[in-house]
C-alpha positions, 0 to 999 in steps of 0.5 A: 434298832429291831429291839427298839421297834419291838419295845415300841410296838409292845408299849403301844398295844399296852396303851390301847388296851389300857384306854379300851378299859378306861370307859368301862372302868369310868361305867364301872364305877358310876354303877350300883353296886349290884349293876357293878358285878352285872357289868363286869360278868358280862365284860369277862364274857363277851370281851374277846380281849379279855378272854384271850390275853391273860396279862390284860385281864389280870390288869383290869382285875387289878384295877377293878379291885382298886375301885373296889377298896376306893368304893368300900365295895367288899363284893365287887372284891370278892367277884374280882378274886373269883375271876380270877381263880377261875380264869382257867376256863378260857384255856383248853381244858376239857369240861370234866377239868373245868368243874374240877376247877370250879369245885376247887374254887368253891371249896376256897371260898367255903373255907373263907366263909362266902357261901355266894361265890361257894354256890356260883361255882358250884353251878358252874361246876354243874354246868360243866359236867352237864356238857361232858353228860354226866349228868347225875353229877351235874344236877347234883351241883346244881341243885345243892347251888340253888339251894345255896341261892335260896339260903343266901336269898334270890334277890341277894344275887346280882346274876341269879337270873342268869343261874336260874335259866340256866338251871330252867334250860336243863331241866328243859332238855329232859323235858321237865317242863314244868320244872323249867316254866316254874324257873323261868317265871322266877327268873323273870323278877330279877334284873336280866343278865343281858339284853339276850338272856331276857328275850331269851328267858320269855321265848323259852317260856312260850316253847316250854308252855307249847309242848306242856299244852301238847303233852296234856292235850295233843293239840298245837297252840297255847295262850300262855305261849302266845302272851310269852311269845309277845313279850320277847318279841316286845323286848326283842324291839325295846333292845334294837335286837333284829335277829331276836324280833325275826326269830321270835315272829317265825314262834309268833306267827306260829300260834296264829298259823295252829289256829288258821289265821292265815291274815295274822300268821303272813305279815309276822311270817314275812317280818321274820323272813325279812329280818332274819335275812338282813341281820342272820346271815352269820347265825340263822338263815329264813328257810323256815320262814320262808317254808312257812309263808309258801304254806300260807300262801298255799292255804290261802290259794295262792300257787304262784307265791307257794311256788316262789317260796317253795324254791327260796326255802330250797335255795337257803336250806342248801345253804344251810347244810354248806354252812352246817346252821342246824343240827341233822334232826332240826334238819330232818324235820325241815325236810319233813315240812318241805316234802309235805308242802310240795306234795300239796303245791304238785298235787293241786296244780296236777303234776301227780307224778312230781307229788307221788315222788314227794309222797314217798319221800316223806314217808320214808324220812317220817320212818327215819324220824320216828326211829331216832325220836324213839331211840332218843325218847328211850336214851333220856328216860334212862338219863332220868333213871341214871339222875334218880339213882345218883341223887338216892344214893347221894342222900344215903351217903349224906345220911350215914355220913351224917349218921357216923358224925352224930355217933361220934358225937354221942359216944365221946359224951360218954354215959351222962348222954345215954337217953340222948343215945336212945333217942338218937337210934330212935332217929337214926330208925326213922331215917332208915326207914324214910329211906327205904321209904325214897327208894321204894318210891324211886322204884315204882317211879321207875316202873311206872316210867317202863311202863310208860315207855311200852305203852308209847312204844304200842301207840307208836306201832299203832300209828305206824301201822295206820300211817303205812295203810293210809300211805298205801291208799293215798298211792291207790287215789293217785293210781286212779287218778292217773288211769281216769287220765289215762283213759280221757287220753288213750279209750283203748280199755285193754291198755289202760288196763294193762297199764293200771295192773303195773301200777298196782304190781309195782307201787302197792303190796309188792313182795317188799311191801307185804314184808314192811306190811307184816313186820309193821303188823307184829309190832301191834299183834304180836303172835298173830301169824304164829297163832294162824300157822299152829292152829292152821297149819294149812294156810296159804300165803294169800289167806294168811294175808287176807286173815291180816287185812281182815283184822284191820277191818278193811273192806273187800274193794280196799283189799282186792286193790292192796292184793292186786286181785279182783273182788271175786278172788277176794270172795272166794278165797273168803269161801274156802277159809270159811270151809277151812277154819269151820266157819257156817252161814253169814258168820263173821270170818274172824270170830274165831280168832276176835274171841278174848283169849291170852295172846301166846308169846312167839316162840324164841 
């Protein structure tokens, strides 16, 4: 009896799986042929049947195959048998395994002369190695598939939109985004993959068209990336697709906020807040819309409404890390925005203690970020480099390889081909030498990189330097601010002096913050203070300090602040350096140390 029931219940999953495929074999066969392989991509990509129950795939492969030989459909066929041999990139193998399964397919399909299916696993195998980041592998693939595209031909390739993305996607991740926009505008002419990948195509446009705009101009905002922005918000709605219009109006509304129009910015923000929150509770969450709308409301004056969405935003992003949505530095730079839109909300309703917290935290988590975006600047540009060197020596491989056919080639004619031998080591000269010519191209490309590299990293010290002065000025304009209160409450002069003086000792150049101050200082002068202590072996501390602040041209008042000393200490430590280091008259203190000379290398 149990073995009856069990044969039932078998026969009958059967069956329904058997009617579940029916209306697409039906869809299926009423397409176009290059709608056929479209569809059937898409069916082995989403169906979680299919990608989960082998027998079943198999038997719909089956029955595709059918309809193949009915339809005379040789390339329906051929996709069909692709999938097939490649099925095992549903199971658990690792990435490195599943391009080893695709190299293998590909190498099938060369030996049976189908360069199409050849050059589809062959990017798939480029993708996969992109995964494991092996990346001079991956782009290796990669690139030899596109060009097996473009030899076939593009719009010979039902999907090649879907291949061209991706392609613009990884290139996108190095930051080659000229490269990506080339790509994507290209894919752009050919029938979409899917309704996702078409808005996606358009939305990665506008990003990729953004940060070339700020990388050539340091500005925000770009027509280009407006117009891209539209047309995937357009798609987004053509499609039915919510969540896409709600993601694409945050990008949208963006553009218009980077030309403060707030009147613009608010209903798309709002939109996005909206969608978003109905249609992405199971992929996105509005924080960042919501962040946005409170800064409108903020600029527009409205305190009220920035509260609102200040406390909303802190509601989804605790949600956002129960639910882990985004990555630890997407996060980051959310807090980065939170922090910043709470020091100006705490700040103009004056509660300046809850905005000088803020203030703090900002800066510290600015200096985390700035970290990791240089160590990861520093990670890719070696990616770069490792990609570079793999491809050079893939093409001296590929020349000595074709090098030794044509040799063998040449000494099997034996004497009757001695001119065409000449000339061949005529060719095989030339070849060495373009050679040579690449690597020395590849080499200098890899200094100018270096160089790039330190002349970031200088900037990068500078701006930090700045970013920790200003820092320390705005904590003094919140000091003042607070004894100005402080004085209005309490007219006792001795205790809002008192009171100011722990202010300073506590919240301006402490001990701690002269160590972060100098090491900060040396990355922007390096030697500076080893070049005080031997020419001056003398120096006391608060003149060496002094000499620093002076360099950076700050003003005595600034100074006396900074230093928590009065502007008559200042003066005369000013006059005892001028006797020290030789100084007369009105002379500027720092001529000496000002003068063009080579800067000397701290010591090891």
């Amino acid at each position: 009896m149990a073995t009856r029931f069990v044969c039932l219940l078998a026969f009958g999953i059967c069956f329904s799986l058997a009617l579940s495929a029916t209306p697409f074999l039906h869809q299926l066969e009423k397409a176009t042929p290059t709608r056929r392989v479209i569809l059937l991509l898409n069916q082995f990509d989403t169906s979680v049947v299919i990608t989960k129950n082998r027998a079943y795939a198999f038997r719909l492969l089956n029955e595709v195959n059918e309809l193949a030989n009915k339809a005379d459909d040789d390339q329906l066929a051929r996709y069909s048998r692709y999938l097939r041999d490649t099925y095992a990139k549903n199971t658990s193998l690792s990435n490195a395994q599943k391009a080893t399964l695709f190299l293998a397919v590909s190498k099938r399909a060369a030996e049976d002369d189908d360069p199409q299916i050849a050059a589809i696993c062959q990017h798939f195998a480029g993708q996969y190695y992109f995964l494991s980041e092996e990346y001079g592998k991956a782009f290796e693939h990669l690139l030899a598939a596109n060009n097996g595209f473009r030899q076939i031909g593009y719009p010979n390739i039902p999907e090649i939109s879907r291949y061209l993305y991706e392609l613009a996607f990884d290139y996108y991740y190095f930051g080659e985004y000229d490269k990506t926009i080339r790509l994507l505008n290209e894919s752009a002419h050919y029938p979409p993959f899917n309704s996702n990948l078409a808005i996606q195509t358009y939305n990665t446009l506008g990003l990729a068209h953004n940060l070339l705009h700020y990388n050539k101009t340091g500005s925000d905002g770009s027509p280009l990336a407006e117009r891209n922005f539209r047309k995937a918000r357009q798609l987004a709605i053509s499609y039915g697709d919510s969540l896409w219009v709600g993601i694409v109006s945050v990008n949208l509304a963006g553009e218009n906020a980077f030309l403060k129009k707030w009147s613009a910015a608010l209903p798309l923000y709002r939109q996005s807040y909206r969608l978003i929150r109905r249609f992405g509770q199971r992929r996105e969450l509005p924080s960042e819309a919501a962040l946005q709308i409170g800064f409108v409301f903020f600029q527009l004056g409205n305190l009220d409404s920035c509260r609102y969405y200040l406390e909303r935003t802190a509601q989804f992003r605790q949600q956002q890390r129960t639910r882990q949505f985004a990555t630890n530095l997407q996060d980051e730079y959310g807090t980065v925005r939170y922090y910043d839109l709470s020091r100006l909300y705490y700040k103009a309703v004056g509660n300046l203690p809850l905005a000088y917290r803020y203030l703090d935290s900002l800066a510290v988590l600015k200096e985390r970020i700035n970290k990791r975006y240089n160590s990861e600047r520093l990670s890719l540009v070696n990616q770069r480099l490792m990609i570079q060197q793999h491809q050079s020596e893939v093409a001296a491989i590929d020349v000595e390889k074709n090098a030794q056919q044509t040799l063998f080639w040449l000494v099997s004619a034996g004497l009757t081909l001695l001119v065409g031998l000449i000339l061949w080591l005529y060719h095989l000269s030339q070849l060495r030498r373009r050679q040579e010519r690449v690597i020395e191209a590849e080499k200098e490309k890899s200094m100018r990189l270096e160089k790039q590299l330190v002349e970031e990293e200088l900037s990068q010290a500078k701006a930090d330097l700045a970013r920790f002065v200003d820092n320390l000025s705005q904590k003094e304009a919140l000091i003042d601010t607070i004894t100005a209160q402080l004085a209005d409450r309490a007219p006792n002069t001795y205790s809002i002096a008192e009171t100011r003086q722990n202010l300073v000792n506590s919240s301006l150049l402490t001990n701690d913050d002269w160590d972060e101050f100098r090491r900060r200082f040396e990355r922007v002068y390096p030697g500076f203070f080893w070049q005080l202590k031997t020419q001056f072996s003398d120096l006391s501390p608060a003149e060496e300090r002094l000499l620093a602040l002076s360099k950076l041209k700050i003003d005595s008042r600034q100074m006396s602040q900074m230093l928590g000393i009065s502007p008559e200490s200042i003066r005369k430590t000013r006059y005892r350096l001028r006797k020290k280091l030789g100084l007369e008259g009105d002379s500027p203190l720092l001529n000496l140390l000002n003068e063009p000379q080579d800067t000397p290398k701290t010591p090891d």
